[in-house]
Structure formats: structure tokens, C-alpha cells
C-alpha positions in Angstrom: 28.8 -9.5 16.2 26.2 -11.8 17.3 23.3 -13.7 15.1 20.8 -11.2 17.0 22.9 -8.1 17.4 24.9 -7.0 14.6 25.9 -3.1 13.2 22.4 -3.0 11.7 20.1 -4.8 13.9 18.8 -5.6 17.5 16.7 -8.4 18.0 16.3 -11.1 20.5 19.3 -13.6 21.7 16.4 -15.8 23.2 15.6 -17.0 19.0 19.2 -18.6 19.4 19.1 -20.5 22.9 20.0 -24.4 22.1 16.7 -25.1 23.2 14.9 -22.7 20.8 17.2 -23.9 17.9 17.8 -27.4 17.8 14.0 -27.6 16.8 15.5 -26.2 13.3 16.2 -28.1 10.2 17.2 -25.3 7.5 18.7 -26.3 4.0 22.1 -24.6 3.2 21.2 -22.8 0.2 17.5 -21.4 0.6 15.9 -20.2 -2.5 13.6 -17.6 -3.0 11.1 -18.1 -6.1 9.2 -15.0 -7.1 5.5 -15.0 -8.2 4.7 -11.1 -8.3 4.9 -11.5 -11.9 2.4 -14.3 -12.0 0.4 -15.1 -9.2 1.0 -11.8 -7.8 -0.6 -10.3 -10.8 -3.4 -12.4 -10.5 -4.5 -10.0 -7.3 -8.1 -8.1 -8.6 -7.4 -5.1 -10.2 -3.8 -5.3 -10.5 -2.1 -5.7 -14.1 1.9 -4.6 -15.5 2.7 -4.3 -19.1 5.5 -6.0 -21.0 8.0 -2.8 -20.2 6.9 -3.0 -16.3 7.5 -6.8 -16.1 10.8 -6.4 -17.6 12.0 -3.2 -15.5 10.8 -5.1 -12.3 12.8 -8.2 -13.0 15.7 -6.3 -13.6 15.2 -4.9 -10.1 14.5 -8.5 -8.5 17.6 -9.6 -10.6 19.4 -6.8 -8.9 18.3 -7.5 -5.3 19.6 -11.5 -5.4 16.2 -12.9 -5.6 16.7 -16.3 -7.1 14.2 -17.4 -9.2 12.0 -15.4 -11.4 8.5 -16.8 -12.3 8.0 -14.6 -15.5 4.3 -15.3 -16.0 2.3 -17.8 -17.7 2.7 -17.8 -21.5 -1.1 -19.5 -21.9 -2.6 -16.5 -20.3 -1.6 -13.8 -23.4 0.4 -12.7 -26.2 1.6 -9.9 -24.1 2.5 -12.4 -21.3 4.5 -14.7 -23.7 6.5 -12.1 -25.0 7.3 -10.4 -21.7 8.5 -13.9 -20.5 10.9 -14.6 -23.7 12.6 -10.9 -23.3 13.0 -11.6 -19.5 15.0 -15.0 -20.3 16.8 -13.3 -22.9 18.1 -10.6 -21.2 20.0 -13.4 -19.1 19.7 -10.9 -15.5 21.3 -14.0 -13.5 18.2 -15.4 -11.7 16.5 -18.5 -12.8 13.6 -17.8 -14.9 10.3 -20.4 -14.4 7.4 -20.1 -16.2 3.5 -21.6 -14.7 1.6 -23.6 -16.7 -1.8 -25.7 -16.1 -1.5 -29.8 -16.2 -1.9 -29.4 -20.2 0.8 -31.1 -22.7 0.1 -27.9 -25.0 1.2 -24.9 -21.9 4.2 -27.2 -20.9 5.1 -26.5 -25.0 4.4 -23.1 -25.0 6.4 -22.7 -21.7 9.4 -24.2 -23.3 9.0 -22.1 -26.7 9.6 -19.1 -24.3 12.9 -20.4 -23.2 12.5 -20.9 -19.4 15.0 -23.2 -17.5 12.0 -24.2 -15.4 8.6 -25.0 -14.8 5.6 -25.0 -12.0 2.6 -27.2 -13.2 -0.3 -26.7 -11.5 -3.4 -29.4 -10.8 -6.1 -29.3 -8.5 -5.3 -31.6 -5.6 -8.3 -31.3 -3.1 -11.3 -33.8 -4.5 -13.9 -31.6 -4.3 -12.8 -29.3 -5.9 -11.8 -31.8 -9.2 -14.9 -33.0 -8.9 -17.2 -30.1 -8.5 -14.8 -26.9 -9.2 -13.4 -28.7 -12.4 -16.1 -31.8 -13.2 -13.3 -34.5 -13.5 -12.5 -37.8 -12.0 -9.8 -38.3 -10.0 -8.3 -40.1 -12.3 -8.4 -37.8 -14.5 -6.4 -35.1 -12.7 -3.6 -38.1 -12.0 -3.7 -39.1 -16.0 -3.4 -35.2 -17.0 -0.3 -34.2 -14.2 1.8 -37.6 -15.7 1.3 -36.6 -19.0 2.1 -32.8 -18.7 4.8 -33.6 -15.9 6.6 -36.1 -19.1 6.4 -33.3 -21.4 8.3 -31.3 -19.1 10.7 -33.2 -18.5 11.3 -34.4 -22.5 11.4 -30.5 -23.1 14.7 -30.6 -20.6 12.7 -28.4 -17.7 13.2 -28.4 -13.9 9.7 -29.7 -13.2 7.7 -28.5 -10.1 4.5 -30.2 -9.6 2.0 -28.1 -8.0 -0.7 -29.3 -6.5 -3.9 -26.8 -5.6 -5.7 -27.0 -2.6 -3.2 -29.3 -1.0 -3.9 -28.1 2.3 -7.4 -29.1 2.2 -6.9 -32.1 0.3 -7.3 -35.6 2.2 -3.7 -36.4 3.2 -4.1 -40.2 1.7 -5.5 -39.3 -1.6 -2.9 -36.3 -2.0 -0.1 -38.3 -1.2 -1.0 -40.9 -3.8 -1.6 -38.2 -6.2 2.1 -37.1 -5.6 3.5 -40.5 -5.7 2.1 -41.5 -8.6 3.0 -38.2 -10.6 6.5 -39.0 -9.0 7.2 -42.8 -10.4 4.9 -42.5 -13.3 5.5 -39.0 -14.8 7.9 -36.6 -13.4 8.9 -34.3 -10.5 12.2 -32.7 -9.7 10.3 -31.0 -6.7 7.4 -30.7 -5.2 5.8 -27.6 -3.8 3.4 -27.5 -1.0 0.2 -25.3 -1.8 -1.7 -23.5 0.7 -3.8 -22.1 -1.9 -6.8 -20.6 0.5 -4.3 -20.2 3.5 -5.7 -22.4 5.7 -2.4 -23.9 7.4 -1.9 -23.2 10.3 1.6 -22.6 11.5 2.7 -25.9 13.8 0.8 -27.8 11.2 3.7 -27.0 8.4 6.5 -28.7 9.5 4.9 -32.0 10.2 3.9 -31.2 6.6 6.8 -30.9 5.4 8.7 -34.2 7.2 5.5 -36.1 5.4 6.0 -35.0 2.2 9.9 -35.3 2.2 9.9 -39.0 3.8 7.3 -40.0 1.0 9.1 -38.4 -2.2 12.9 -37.9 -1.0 12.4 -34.3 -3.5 13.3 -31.1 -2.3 10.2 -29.4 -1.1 9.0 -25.9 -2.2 5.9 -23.4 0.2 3.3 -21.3 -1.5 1.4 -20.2 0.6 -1.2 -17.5 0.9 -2.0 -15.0 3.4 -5.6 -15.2 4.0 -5.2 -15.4 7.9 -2.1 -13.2 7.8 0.2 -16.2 8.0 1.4 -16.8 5.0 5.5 -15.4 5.8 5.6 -17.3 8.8 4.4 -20.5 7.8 6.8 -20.3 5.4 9.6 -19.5 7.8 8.2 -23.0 9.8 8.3 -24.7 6.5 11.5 -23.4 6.1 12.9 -24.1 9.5 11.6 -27.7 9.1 13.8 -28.3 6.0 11.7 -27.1 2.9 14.0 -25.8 0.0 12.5 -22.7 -1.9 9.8 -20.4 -0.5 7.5 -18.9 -3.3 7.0 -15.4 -2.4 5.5 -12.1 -3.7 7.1 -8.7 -3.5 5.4 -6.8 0.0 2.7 -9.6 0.0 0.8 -8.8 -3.4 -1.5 -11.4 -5.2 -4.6 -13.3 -5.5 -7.8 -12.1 -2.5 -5.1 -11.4 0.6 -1.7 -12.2 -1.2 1.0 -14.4 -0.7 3.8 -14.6 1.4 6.2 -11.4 1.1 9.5 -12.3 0.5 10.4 -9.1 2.2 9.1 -10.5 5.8 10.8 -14.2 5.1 14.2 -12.6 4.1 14.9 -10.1 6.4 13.6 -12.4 9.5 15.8 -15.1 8.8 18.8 -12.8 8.5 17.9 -11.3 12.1 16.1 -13.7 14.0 17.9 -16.6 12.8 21.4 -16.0 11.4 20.4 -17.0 7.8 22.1 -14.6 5.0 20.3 -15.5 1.8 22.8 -13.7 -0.4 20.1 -10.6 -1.2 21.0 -6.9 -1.5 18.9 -6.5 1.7 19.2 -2.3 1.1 17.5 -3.0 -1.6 14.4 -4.0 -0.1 12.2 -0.7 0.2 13.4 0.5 -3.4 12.2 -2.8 -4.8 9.1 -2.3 -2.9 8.2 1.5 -3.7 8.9 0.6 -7.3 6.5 -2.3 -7.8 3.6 0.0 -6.2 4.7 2.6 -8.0 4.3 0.9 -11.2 0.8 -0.7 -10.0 -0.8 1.4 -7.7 -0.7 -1.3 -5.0 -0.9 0.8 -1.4 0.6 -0.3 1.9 -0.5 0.3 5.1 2.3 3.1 6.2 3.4 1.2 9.1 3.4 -2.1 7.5 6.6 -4.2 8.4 9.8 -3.9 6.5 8.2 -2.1 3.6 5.8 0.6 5.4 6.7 4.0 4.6 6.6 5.6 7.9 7.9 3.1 9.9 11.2 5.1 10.9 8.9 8.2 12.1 8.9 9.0 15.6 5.7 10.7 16.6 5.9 9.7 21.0 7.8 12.6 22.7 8.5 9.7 24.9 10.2 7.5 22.2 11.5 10.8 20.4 13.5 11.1 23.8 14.9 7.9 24.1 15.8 8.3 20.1 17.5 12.0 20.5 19.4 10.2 23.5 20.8 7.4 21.9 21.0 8.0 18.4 24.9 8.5 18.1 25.7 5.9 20.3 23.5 3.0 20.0 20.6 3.6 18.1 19.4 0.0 17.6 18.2 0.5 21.7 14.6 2.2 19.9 14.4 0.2 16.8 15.1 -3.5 15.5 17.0 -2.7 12.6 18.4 0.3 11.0 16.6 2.2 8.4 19.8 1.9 6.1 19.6 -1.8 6.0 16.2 -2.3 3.9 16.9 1.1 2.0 14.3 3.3 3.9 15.2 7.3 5.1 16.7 7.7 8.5 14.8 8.4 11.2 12.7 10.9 11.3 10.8 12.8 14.6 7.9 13.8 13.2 5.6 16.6 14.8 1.4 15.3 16.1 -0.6 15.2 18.9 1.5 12.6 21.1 4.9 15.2 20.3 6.6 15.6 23.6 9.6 18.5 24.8 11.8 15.9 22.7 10.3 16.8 19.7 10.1 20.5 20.2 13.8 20.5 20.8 14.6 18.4 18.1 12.7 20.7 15.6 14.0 24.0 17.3 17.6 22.5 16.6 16.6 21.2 13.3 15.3 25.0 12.0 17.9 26.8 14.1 15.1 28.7 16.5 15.5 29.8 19.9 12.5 29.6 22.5 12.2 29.8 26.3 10.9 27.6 28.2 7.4 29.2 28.8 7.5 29.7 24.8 8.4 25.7 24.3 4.9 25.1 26.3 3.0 27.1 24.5 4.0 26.0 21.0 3.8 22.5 22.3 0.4 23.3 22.9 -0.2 24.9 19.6 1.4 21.8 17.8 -1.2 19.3 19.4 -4.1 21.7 18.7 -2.8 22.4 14.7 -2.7 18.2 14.9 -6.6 17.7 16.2 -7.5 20.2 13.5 -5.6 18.5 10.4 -6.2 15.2 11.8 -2.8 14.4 11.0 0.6 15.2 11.2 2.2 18.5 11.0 4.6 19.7 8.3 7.7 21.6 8.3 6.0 24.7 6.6 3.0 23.9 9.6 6.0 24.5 12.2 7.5 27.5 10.3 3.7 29.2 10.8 3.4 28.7 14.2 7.1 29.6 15.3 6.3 33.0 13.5 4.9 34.3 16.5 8.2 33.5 18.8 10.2 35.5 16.0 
């Protein structure tokens, strides 16, 4: 077994050239801190109940994520309660709550019983000065005082600052300093709040913040510009500690960074085994937009539901040729590793003799040659008209005729 070519997946040996990989910085024990029950909520439209919290940390619990963050208690009743049954129930991952730079969440976040906390403040000026109508001083004053009430409550405090991305580098890193020595930080999380990092821009981030602070550094990032998973594998690769994530990218305008993307990349593009159930990884998915009606793309990455369907006769004859032997030759990674169907050779207007022969086999029908034509034919003409795929009872109709 090699780091790019195991039983299960197939991807490219050039990731682990010395060149490529002396570049990389990566902590031993990478944690994964999930925010689909917060931030992830926080997308328009989107909103679990107590029972659906609960039922989806039990399935995070039983995929290995690490840390759960169970909500924010100042939001409502409903969110308080969810978050004191979650930490109850002791499932085995950390459980953080979120609060705003305010003495009176940091209390209500300890009443709930959490081992942790994220307090947020805005960090770019402008927006403390025109989105929120403080001083700067003000925003310093309020993190040192929430940040202390953290840490007398006995919580792992991680400071949070918003907007950091856009936030002028001096003032930010004063802000952070000063929380630091004055009030309290056990970490510090990097915020890419609108998603405006670009990717070579995180790990020079990242070696800032840590030679400032000396405090392990956590990513949330968003993925306005699609970027949000890999800046966080950059961040990651550059020596941050915990990645905040969101189950297949859900949360606030275009979502955060999918822990499904970050996990399963680092296993097979860079050798990193984060301890997860990675078969796991579709059911989790399915059952979180299940619960919320959250929609996919089909072909999404990792969690799209049709990504092991075959619809190229060309592909479907590369697949029907190799798929007892070596299988990984037409696909990156098995279907069996994230928990998705086997492969399936579906029937559409780009089917090819492959797929013919694979669905003759599969119903146990007999054609000639001349016959295979025509019902090729007649499966690419049914597609144009449906404007989709076909079914199996489509193929049973037209094979009538051969009968």
C-alpha cells in the first residue's frame, strides 16, 4: 500500500514527491470542529429542532468527528436545551458552544455544560465602527472581559475574531495580543468570515498568527469563492490545528468549509488518517438533508448522489473491463469507502455497446447484433424525449419488441 494507492483509492503519487511535500507542516492530531449545528444553521431558510440536533450529533459522534459545536444558547430556549441534552448524552466528541463577546452568553454557555467555548467579536474596523457603532476600544474592552469569564467558568476559550481576513493586519494583531495577555485565549481561530482568502495567502497567515501568540490555531472559513475546503487544507498543511467545518458545505450565503472535502483529501492525497468512520460519510450526509431539505448538486464531490453512475459507453467500457480486477483505474476512490452504492452503468443519450451489454446481462435478454443497434438507438431517442435518464422499467418497454 502506498499514501496514493491503497485498496480503496487511486490518486496521484506526484502529491507525495519530496519536493511537493517538504512544503507541509501538519500537526499530529488534527481536529475537526463541527458548526452545522450552529453556523451551519444559520444558512437562509434552513432550521432543525431539538430531536434533529440531537439525532445528528449522535451521527457526527458516530463518524469520529471531534468536536461538536451544539449551537448558541443566546439564540433560544429551544437552542439551550438542545445543547444541554447533547452534552448530556456524553456521545464522546467534545461539545463547544458559540457565544458573542458578552459576560452574560459566556454564563449561559457554561449553564449548558459545554467543555468549550468560541467567542466571537468583530475584528475588521469598519465594520465595529459602522456595522456595530463602537470604538475600537470598545471591541478590545468587551473580548477581555468575556474571554475572563470564560476562562473563570473553567472553559477551553477560542477567541474568534470576525472579518479577520479583511481586517488591517496591524490593528488585528494587536486586537489578538491584547485579548491574549490581558484576557484569555487557549486558541485562536482564523475567520474568513466573507471568504475572501485566497489560497497561498493562508499559510503565510497562519506562520503570522502562530509566531505572534505561540496558540494553536483554528480555520473557519467560508466558501463564497468555492474555496473554503482548500484553504483549509493550506491552513492545515501550514500547521493550523482544528479546521471548523460544516457537514457537505451547509451554512451562512455559500457555506462553509465541508468537512467531507477536507477529510477524505487528506486521507488520499496526503496520507493523513484523521481517525473518522470515513464509510460513514454519505449516510451522514443524506441524513442531514434529509432532515433539512438541503439539496446537492448530484455530482457534487464526495457527497453527490450520482457520482458512481456511469452514463459514457466509453467509460462504461473501460468500467465493465476492469471492474474485478482493478477498478480504482476509472474512479479515485471506491464507492464503499464514503458509504455510497456501487457503481452503477446507467442507460442516456451518451450509452454506448458497453452499456447495452451490461443491461442485456443485467435483465438476462438476448439480442443480435443488428437488434443491439437498434435498441441503442431507441435508448438515445427515449433519452432526448425524457430529457433524462432511462429507467429499468424504460429498458424493460423497449426490449419488449426483441421478445
Amino acid at each position: 500500500m502506498e499514501k496514493w494507492h491503497s485498496d480503496k483509492w487511486y490518486t496521484s503519487q506526484w502529491n507525495h514527491l519530496d519536493e511537493v511535500a517538504k512544503q507541509f507542516n501538519f500537526q499530529d492530531q488534527i481536529k475537526i470542529h463541527d458548526v452545522t449545528l450552529r453556523d451551519g444553521e444559520q444558512q437562509a431558510g434552513l432550521i432543525m429542532n431539538t430531536e434533529q440536533k440531537i439525532r445528528l450529533a449522535e451521527k457526527m459522534a458516530e463518524t469520529g468527528i471531534h468536536r461538536i459545536e451544539a449551537g448558541m444558547p443566546a439564540v433560544s430556549k429551544a437552542d439551550s436545551d438542545a445543547i444541554k441534552t447533547i452534552v448530556k448524552m456524553n456521545m464522546g466528541p467534545e461539545i463547544f458552544g458559540f457565544a458573542r463577546c458578552m459576560v452574560e452568553d459566556v454564563k449561559r454557555a457554561a449553564d449548558c455544560g459545554v467543555s468549550g467555548l468560541v467567542i466571537e467579536i468583530p475584528s475588521n474596523e469598519q465594520m465595529i465602527t459602522e456595522a456595530y457603532g463602537w470604538s475600537l476600544e470598545k471591541a478590545i474592552e468587551l473580548s477581555i472581559k468575556a474571554t475572563t469569564a470564560a476562562k473563570e467558568a473553567g472553559l477551553y476559550t477560542v477567541f474568534f475574531p470576525i472579518d479577520m481576513s479583511r481586517a488591517n493586519i496591524d490593528w488585528v494583531l494587536k486586537l489578538i495580543e491584547r485579548v491574549a495577555t490581558e484576557g484569555h485565549m487557549d486558541a485562536l481561530a482564523i475567520v474568513d468570515t466573507l471568504g475572501g482568502l485566497a489560497p497561498h495567502t493562508v499559510p503565510y497567515l497562519v506562520d503570522v498568527v502562530k509566531k505572534r501568540i505561540q496558540k494553536p490555531v483554528e480555520l473557519h472559513f467560508h466558501d463564497d469563492y468555492g474555496l473554503g475546503s482548500a484553504n483549509s487544507i493550506m491552513g492545515l498543511a501550514a500547521g493550523a490545528d482544528v479546521v471548523h467545518t460544516t457537514i457537505s458545505a451547509a451554512g451562512e450565503r455559500a457555506g462553509n468549509a465541508s468537512y467531507e472535502d477536507i477529510a477524505l483529501s487528506l486521507l488520499t492525497m496526503y496520507g493523513i488518517d484523521l481517525g473518522l468512520k470515513y464509510d460513514e460519510i454519505y449516510p451522514l450526509s443524506k441524513l442531514f438533508r434529509s432532515m433539512v431539505n438541503f439539496p446537492v448538486r448530484p455530482n457534487r464531490g464526495i457527497v453527490g448522489d450520482d457520482i458512481f453512475k456511469i452514463e459514457s459507453g466509453i467509460v462504461a467500457g473501460w468500467f465493465q473491463n476492469v471492474k474485478n480486477d482493478n477498478p480504482l483505474l476509472v474512479s479515485p476512490y471506491l464507492p464503499e469507502l464514503t458509504g455510497h452504492q456501487a457503481t452503477e452503468i446507467v442507460l442516456g443519450k451518451h450509452s454506448g455497446a458497453p452499456s447495452i451489454e451490461y443491461w442485456l446481462d443485467k435483465c438476462n435478454v438476448k439480442l443480435n447484433e443488428t437488434e443491439k443497434i437498434a435498441l441503442l438507438d431507441q435508448i438515445k431517442l427515449t433519452a432526448y424525449k425524457k430529457n433524462g435518464l432511462l429507467n429499468e422499467s424504460d429498458f424493460m418497454t423497449l426490449i419488449e419488441a426483441y421478445r
